[in-house]
C-alpha positions as a Markdown table, in Angstrom:
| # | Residue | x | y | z |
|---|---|---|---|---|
| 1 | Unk | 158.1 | -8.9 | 53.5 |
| 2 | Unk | 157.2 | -12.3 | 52.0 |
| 3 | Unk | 155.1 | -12.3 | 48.6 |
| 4 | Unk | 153.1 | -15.2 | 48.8 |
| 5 | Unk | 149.4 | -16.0 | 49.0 |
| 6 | Unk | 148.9 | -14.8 | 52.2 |
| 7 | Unk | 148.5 | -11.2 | 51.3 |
| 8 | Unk | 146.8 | -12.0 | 48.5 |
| 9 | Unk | 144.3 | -13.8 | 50.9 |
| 10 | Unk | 144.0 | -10.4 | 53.4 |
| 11 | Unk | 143.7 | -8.2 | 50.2 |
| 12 | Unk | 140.9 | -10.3 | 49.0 |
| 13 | Unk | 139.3 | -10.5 | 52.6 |
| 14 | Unk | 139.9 | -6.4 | 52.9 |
| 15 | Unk | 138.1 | -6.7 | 48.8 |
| 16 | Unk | 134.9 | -8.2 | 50.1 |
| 17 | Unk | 134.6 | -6.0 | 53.2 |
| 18 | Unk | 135.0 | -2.9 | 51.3 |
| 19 | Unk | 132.8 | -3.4 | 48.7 |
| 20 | Unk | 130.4 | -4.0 | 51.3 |
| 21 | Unk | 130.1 | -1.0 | 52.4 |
| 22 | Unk | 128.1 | 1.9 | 51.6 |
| 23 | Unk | 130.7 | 4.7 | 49.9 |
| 24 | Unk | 128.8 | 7.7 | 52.3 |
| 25 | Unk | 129.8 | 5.0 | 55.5 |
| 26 | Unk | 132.9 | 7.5 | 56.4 |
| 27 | Unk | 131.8 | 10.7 | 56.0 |
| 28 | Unk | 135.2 | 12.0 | 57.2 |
| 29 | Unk | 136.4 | 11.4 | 54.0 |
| 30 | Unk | 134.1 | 11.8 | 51.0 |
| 31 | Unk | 135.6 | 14.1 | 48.0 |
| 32 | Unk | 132.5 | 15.0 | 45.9 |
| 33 | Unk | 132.7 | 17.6 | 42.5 |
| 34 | Unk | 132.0 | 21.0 | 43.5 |
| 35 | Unk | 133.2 | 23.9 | 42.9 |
| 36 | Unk | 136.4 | 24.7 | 41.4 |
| 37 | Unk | 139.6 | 26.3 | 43.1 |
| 38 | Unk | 141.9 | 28.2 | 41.6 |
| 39 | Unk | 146.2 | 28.3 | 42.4 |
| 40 | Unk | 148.7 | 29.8 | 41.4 |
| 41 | Unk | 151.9 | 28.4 | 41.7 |
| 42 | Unk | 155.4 | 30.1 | 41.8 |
| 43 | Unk | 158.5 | 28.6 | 40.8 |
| 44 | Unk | 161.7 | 30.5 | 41.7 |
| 45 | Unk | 165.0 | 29.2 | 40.2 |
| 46 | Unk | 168.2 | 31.2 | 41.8 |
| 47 | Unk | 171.3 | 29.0 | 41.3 |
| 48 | Unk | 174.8 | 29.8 | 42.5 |
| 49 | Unk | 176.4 | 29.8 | 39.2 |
| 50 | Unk | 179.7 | 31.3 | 39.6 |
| 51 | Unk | 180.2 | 32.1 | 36.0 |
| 52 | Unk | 179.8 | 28.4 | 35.0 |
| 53 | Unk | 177.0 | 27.4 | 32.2 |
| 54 | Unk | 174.1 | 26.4 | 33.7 |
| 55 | Unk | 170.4 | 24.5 | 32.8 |
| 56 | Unk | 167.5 | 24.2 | 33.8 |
| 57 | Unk | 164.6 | 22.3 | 33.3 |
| 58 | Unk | 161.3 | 23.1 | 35.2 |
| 59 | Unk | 157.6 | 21.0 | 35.2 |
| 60 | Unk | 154.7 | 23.1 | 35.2 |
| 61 | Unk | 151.3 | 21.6 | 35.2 |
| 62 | Unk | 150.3 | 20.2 | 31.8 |
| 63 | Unk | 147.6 | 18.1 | 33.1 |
| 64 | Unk | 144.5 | 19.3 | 31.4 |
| 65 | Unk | 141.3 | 16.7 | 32.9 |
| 66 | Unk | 137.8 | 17.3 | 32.1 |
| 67 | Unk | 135.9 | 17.5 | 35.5 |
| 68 | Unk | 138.7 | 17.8 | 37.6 |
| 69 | Unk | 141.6 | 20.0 | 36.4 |
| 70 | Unk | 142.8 | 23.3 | 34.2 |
| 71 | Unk | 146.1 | 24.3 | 33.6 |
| 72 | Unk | 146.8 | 27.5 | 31.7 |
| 73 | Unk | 150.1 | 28.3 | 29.7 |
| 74 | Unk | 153.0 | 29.4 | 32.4 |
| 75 | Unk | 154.6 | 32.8 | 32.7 |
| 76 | Unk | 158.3 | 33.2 | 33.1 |
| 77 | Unk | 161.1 | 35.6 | 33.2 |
| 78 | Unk | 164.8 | 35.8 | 34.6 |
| 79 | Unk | 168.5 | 36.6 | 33.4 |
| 80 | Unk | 168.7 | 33.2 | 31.2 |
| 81 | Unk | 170.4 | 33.1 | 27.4 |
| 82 | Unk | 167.1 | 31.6 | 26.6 |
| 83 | Unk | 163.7 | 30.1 | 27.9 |
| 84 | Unk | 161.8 | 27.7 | 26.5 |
| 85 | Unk | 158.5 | 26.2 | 27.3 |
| 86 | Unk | 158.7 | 22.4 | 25.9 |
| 87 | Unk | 156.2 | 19.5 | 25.4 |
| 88 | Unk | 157.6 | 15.5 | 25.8 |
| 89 | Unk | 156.4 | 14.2 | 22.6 |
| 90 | Unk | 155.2 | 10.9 | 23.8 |
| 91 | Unk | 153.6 | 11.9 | 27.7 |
| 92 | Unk | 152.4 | 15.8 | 27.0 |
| 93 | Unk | 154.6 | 16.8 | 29.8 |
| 94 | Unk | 155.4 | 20.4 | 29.8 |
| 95 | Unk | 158.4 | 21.8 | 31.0 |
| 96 | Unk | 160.6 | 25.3 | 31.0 |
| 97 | Unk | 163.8 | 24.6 | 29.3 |
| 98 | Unk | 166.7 | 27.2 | 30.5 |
| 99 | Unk | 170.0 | 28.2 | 29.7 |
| 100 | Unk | 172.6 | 30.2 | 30.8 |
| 101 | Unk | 175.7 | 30.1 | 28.8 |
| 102 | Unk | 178.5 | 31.4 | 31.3 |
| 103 | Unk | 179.5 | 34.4 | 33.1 |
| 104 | Unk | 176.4 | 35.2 | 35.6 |
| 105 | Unk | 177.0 | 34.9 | 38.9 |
| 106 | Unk | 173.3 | 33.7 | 39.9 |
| 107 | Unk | 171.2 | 31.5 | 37.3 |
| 108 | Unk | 167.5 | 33.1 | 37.8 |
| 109 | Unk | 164.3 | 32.2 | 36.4 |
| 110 | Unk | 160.8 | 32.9 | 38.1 |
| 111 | Unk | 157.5 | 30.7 | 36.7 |
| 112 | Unk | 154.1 | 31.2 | 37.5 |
| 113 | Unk | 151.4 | 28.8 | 36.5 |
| 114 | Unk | 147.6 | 29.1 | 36.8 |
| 115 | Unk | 145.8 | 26.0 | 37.5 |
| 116 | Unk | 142.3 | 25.1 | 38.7 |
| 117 | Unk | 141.2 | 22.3 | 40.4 |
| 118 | Unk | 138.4 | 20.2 | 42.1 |
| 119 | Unk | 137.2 | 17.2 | 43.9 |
| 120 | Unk | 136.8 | 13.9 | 41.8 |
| 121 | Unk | 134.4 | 10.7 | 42.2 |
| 122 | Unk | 133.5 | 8.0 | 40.2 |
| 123 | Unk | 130.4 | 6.2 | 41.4 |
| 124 | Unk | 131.5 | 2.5 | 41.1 |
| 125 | Unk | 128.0 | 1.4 | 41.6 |
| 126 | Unk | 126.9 | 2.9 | 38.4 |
| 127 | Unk | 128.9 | 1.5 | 35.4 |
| 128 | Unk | 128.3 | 3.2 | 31.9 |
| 129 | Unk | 130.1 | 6.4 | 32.5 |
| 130 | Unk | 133.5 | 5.4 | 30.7 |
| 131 | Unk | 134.9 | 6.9 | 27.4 |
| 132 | Unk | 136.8 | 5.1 | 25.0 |
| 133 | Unk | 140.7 | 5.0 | 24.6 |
| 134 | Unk | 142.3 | 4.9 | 21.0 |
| 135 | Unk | 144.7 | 1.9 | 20.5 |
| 136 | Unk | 147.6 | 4.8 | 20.7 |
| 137 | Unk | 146.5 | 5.4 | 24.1 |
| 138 | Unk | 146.0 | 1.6 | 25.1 |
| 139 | Unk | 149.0 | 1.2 | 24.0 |
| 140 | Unk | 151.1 | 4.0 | 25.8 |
| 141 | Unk | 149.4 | 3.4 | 29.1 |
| 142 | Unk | 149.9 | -0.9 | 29.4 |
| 143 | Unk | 153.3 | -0.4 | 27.9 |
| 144 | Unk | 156.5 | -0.9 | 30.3 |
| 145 | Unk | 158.5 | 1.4 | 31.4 |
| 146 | Unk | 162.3 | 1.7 | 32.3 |
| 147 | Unk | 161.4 | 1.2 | 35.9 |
| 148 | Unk | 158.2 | -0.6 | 35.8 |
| 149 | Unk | 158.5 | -3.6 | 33.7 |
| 150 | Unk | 154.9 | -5.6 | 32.9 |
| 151 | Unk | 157.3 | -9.1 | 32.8 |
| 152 | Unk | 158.8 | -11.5 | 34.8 |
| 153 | Unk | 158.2 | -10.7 | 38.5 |
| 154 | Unk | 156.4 | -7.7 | 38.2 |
| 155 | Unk | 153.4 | -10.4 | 35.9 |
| 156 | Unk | 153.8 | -13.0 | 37.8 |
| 157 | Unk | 152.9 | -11.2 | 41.1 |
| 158 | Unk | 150.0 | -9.6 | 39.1 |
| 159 | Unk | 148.6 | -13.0 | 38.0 |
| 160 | Unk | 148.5 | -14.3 | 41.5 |
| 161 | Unk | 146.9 | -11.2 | 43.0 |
| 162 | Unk | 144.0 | -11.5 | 40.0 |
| 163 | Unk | 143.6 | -15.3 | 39.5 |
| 164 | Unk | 140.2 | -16.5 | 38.8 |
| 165 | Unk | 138.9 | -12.9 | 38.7 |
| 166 | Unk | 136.8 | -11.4 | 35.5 |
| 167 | Unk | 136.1 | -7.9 | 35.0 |
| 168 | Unk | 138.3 | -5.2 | 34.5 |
| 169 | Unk | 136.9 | -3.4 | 38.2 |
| 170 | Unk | 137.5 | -6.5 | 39.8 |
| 171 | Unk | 141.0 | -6.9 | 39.1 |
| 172 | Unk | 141.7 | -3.7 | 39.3 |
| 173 | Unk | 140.3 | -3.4 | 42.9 |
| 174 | Unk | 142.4 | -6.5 | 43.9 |
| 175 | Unk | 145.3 | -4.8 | 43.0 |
| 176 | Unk | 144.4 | -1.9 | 45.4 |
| 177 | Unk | 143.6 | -3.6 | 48.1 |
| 178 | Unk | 147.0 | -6.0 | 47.9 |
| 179 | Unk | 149.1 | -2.7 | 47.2 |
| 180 | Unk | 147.5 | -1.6 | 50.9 |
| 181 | Unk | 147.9 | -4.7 | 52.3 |
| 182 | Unk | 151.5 | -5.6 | 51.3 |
| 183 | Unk | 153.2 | -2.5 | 51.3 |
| 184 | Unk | 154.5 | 0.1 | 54.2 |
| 185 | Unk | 155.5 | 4.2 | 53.4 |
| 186 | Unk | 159.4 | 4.6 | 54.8 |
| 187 | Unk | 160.1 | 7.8 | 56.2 |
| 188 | Unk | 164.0 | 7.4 | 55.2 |
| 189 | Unk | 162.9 | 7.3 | 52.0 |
| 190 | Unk | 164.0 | 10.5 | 50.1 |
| 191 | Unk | 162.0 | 12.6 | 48.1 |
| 192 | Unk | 159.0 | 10.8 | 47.1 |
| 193 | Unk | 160.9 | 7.2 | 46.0 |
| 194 | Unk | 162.0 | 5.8 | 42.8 |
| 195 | Unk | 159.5 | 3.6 | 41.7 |
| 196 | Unk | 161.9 | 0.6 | 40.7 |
| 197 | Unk | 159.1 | -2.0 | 40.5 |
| 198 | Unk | 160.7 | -4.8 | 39.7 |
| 199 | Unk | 163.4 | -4.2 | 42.4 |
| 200 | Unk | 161.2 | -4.1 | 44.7 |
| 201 | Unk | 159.3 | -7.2 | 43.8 |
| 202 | Unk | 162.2 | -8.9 | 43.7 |
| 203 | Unk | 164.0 | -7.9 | 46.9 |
| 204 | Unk | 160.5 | -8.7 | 48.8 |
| 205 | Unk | 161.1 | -4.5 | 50.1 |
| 206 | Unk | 157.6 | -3.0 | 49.1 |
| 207 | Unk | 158.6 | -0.2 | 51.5 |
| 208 | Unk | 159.0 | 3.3 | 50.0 |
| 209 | Unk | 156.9 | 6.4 | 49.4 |
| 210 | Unk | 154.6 | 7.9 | 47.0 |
| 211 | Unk | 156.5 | 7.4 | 43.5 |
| 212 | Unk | 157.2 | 3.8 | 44.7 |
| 213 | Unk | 153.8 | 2.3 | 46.0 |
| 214 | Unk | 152.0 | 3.7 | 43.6 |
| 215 | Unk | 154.3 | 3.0 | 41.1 |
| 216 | Unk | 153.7 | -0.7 | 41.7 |
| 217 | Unk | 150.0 | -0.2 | 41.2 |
| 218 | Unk | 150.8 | 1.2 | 38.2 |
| 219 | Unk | 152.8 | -1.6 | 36.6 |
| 220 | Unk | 150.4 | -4.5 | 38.4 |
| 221 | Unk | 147.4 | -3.2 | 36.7 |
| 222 | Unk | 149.2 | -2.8 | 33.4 |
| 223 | Unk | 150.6 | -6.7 | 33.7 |
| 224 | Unk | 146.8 | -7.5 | 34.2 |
| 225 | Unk | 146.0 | -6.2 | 30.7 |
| 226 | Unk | 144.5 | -2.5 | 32.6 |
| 227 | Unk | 145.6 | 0.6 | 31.2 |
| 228 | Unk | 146.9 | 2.6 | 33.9 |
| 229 | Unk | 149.6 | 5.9 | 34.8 |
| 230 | Unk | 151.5 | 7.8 | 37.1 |
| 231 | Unk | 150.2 | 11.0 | 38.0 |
| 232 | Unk | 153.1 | 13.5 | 39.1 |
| 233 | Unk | 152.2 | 16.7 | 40.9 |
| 234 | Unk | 152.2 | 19.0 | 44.5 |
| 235 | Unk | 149.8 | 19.1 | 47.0 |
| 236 | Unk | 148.7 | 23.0 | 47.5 |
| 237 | Unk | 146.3 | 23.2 | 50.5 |
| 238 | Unk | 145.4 | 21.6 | 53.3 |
| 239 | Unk | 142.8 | 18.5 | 53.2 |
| 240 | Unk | 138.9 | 19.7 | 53.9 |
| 241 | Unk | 138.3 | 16.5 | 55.9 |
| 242 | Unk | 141.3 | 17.2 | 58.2 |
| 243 | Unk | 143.9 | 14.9 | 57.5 |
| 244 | Unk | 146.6 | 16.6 | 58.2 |
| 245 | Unk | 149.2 | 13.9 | 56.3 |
| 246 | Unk | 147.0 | 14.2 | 53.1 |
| 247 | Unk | 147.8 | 18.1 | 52.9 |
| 248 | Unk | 149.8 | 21.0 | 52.1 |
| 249 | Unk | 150.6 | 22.8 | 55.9 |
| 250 | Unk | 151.7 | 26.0 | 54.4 |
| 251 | Unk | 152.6 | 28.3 | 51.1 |
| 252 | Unk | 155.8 | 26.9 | 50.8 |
| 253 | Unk | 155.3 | 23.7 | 48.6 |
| 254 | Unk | 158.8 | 23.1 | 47.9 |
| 255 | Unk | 159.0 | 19.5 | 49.3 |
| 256 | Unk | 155.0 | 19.0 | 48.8 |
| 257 | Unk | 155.3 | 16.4 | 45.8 |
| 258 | Unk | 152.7 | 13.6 | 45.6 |
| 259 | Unk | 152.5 | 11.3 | 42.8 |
| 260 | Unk | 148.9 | 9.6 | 42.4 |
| 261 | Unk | 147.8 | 7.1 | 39.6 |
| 262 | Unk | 145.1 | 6.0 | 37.7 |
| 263 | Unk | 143.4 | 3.2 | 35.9 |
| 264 | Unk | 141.4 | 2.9 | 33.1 |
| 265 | Unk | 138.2 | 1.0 | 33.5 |
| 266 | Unk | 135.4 | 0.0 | 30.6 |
| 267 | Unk | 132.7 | 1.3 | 32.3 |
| 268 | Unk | 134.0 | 3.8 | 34.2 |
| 269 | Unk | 136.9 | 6.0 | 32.1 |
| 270 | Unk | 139.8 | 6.6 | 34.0 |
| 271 | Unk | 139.2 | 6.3 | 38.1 |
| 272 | Unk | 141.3 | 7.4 | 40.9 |
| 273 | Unk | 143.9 | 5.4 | 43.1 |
| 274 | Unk | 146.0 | 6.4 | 45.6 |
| 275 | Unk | 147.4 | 3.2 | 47.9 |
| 276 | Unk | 150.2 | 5.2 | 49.0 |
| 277 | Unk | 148.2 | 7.9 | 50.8 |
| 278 | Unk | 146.3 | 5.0 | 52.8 |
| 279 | Unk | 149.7 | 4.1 | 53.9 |
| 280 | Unk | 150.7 | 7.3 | 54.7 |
| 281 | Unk | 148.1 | 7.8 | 56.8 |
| 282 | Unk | 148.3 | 4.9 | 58.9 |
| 283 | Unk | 152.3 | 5.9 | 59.6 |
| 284 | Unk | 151.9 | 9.8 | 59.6 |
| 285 | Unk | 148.1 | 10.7 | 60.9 |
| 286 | Unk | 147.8 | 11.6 | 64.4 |
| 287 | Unk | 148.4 | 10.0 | 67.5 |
| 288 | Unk | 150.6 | 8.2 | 64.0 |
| 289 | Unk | 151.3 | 4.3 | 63.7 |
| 290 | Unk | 147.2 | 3.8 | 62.7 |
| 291 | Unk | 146.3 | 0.3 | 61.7 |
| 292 | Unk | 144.0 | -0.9 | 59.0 |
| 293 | Unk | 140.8 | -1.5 | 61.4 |
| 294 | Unk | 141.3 | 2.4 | 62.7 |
| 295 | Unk | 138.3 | 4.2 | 61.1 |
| 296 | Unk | 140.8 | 7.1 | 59.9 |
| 297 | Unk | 142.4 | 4.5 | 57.6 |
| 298 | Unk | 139.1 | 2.9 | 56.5 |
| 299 | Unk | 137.4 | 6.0 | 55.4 |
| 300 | Unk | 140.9 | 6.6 | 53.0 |
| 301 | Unk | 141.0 | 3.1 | 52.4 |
| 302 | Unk | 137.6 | 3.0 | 51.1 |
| 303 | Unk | 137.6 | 7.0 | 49.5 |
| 304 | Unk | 141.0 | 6.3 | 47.4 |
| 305 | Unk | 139.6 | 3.8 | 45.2 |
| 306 | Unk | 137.6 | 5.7 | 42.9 |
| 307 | Unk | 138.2 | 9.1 | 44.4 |
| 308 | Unk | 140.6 | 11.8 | 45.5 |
| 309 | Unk | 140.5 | 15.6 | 47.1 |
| 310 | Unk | 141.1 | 18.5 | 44.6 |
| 311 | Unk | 143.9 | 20.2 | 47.4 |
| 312 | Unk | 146.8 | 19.1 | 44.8 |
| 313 | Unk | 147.9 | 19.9 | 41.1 |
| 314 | Unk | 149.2 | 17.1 | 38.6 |
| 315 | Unk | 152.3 | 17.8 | 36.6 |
| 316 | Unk | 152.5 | 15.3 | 34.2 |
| 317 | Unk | 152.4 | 11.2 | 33.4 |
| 318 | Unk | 155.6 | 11.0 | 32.2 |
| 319 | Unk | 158.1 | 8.4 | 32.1 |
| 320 | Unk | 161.5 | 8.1 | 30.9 |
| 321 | Unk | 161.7 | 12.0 | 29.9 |
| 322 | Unk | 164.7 | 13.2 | 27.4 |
| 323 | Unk | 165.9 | 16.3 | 29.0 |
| 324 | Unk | 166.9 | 18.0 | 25.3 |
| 325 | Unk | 170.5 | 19.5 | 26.2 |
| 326 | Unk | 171.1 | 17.5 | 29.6 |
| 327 | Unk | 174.1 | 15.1 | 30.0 |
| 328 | Unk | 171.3 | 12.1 | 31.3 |
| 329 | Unk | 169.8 | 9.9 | 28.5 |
| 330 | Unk | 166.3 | 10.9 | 30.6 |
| 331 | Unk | 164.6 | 10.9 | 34.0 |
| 332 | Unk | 162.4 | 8.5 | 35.6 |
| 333 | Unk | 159.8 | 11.2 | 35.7 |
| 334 | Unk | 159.3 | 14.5 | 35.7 |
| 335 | Unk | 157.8 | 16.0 | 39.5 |
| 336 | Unk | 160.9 | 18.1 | 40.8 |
| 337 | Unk | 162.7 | 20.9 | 38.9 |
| 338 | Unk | 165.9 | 19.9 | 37.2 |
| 339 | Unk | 169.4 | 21.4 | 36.9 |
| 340 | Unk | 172.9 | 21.4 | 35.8 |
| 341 | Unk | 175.9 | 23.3 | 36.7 |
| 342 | Unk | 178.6 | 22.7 | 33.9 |
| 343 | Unk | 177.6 | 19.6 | 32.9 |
| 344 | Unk | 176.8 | 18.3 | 36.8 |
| 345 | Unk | 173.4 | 17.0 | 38.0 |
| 346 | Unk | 172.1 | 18.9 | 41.2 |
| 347 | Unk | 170.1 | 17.3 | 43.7 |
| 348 | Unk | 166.6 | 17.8 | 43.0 |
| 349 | Unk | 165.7 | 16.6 | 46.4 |
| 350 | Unk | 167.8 | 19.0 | 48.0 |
| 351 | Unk | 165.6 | 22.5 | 47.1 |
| 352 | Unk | 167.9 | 24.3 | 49.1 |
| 353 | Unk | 171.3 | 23.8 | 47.8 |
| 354 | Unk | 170.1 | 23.4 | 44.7 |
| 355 | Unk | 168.4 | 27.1 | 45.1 |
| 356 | Unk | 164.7 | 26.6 | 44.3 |
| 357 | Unk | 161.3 | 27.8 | 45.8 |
| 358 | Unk | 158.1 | 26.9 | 45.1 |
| 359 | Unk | 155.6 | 28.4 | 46.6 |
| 360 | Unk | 151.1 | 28.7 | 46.4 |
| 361 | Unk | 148.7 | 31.1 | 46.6 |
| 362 | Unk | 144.5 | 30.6 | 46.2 |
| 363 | Unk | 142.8 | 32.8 | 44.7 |
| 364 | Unk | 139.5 | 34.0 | 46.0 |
| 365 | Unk | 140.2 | 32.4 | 49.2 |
């Protein structure tokens, strides 16, 4: 896939004809704050352990949003030496840390989390609705990460998608619509991607999943100067506008992982973005293979700048987490339970060799 100025052209065509057009014009897909919906979420750790030591380390939802999510302190209990819940200093991530010294035959740990959720809009017609972010946060959210550098490739590209553009929606809108444009969701992809942005950039591959389209939203915007993060999380229920790709299809959410992102705007606070679900759609959405003129793919197009559906739970933003105990100087980021048998990474990606369950109930449904 070439990176040159033609997609930058096509993203800035796609710009103008979006903003054109009235935000109620796809009614098919229209998330709106209303009433909140309570999960609860169950993890279930049961590791083959053979009498060898064993950790674990398990995300729960720590994202705590006001107007669109709650998360309440976990519950957890098993046959582990000792269980922690533990808090990454610089992201807020929360996590269980476990540990089982040596001599069970099965590592167990079960972890229920309570989280509500809802809907989420920002009306991009009506600035004066941002807050404020402290330097600390400015800082922490344009910074680079170990897999999304803001320098070499990774600026340049920005610079060219935003040249001759003022205004922090602007910009950040170009961005969006080039990250639709330019990029397609692989189904050989495992898991939900690595987000190696500058790998991608420079290999001209901006193929992937969730963790790597979005990813390269993520470190655009924060080349341009925009404040903007990785949201890690599961999708829980089924979408209300009937997508079925944008959905969770039953109570077993083990491989349901969706990473989202956001970006910080002055007169806005932070506002939803979700490129790779646009993408997903056009490859996964019934009869599948959509293009960008399909009217499925324009209402998405259109609803996931600024908006997204309250049928999924966020984990974290974290980056580049220290695993206290592992034998890995960190993770990328933290949206799939973690585990060691003697010293050996497991394959998160794997649930079930590596032996985990997560599963979803609503409440009140």
């Amino acid at each position: 896939m070439q990176l040159d100025r033609r997609h930058f052209i096509g993203a800035g065509a796609a710009l103008a004809l979006t903003a054109l057009l009235p935000r109620g014009a796809f009614a098919a897909f229209s998330p709106k704050p209303a009433d909140w919906r309570r999960f609860a979420l169950t993890t279930k750790i049961d590791i083959p352990a053979d009498g060898k030591p064993v950790q674990a380390w398990i995300p729960v939802p720590s994202v705590n949003e006001e107007g669109w999510m709650r998360a309440e302190a976990p519950a957890f209990s098993g046959n582990a030496d000792s269980a922690e819940l533990k808090t990454d200093a610089e992201s807020g991530a929360k996590y269980v840390h476990a540990v089982w010294s040596s001599g069970q035959a099965q590592a167990k740990l079960e972890i229920t989390a309570e989280v509500e959720t809802r809907d989420r809009f920002v009306d991009l017609g009506a600035p004066g609705q941002g807050a404020r972010l402290s330097d600390e946060e400015r800082a922490l959210y344009t910074a680079p990460t170990r897999l999304i550098p803001t320098d070499g490739i990774v600026k340049a590209t920005s610079d060219m998608i935003t040249e001759n553009m003022s205004g922090d929606l602007q910009k950040a809108r170009a961005i969006y619509e080039w990250v639709v444009e330019s990029t397609e969701r692989n189904p050989e992809t495992r898991g939900c991607g690595i987000g190696d942005v500058a790998s991608m950039l420079e290999m001209g591959d901006l193929t992937g999943k969730c963790a790597d389209l979005n990813a390269l939203y993520v470190g655009l915007a924060r080349a341009a100067g925009l404040p903007a993060r990785d949201v890690y999380g599961l999708r829980v229920a089924p979408s209300k506008f009937g997508y079925k790709s944008l959905g969770a299809s039953s109570e077993n959410v083990s491989k349901a992982q969706h990473c989202r992102a956001e970006v910080f705007l002055e007169d806005y606070g932070w506002v939803a973005v979700d490129p790779a679900d646009v993408r997903k759609v056009m490859l996964e959405e019934p009869p599948k293979n959509l293009g960008l003129d399909d009217p499925k793919v324009r209402a998405v197009r259109a609803g996931l700048f600024g908006s997204w559906e309250g049928n999924w739970v966020g984990y974290n933003f974290a980056h580049d987490v220290a695993l206290p105990g592992s034998e890995r100087d960190s993770v990328g980021f933290l949206m799939y339970p973690q585990a060691e048998i003697d010293g050996v990474e497991q394959d998160e990606l794997d649930p079930s060799s590596f032996a985990y369950e997560i599963t979803v109930r609503e409440e009140g449904a």
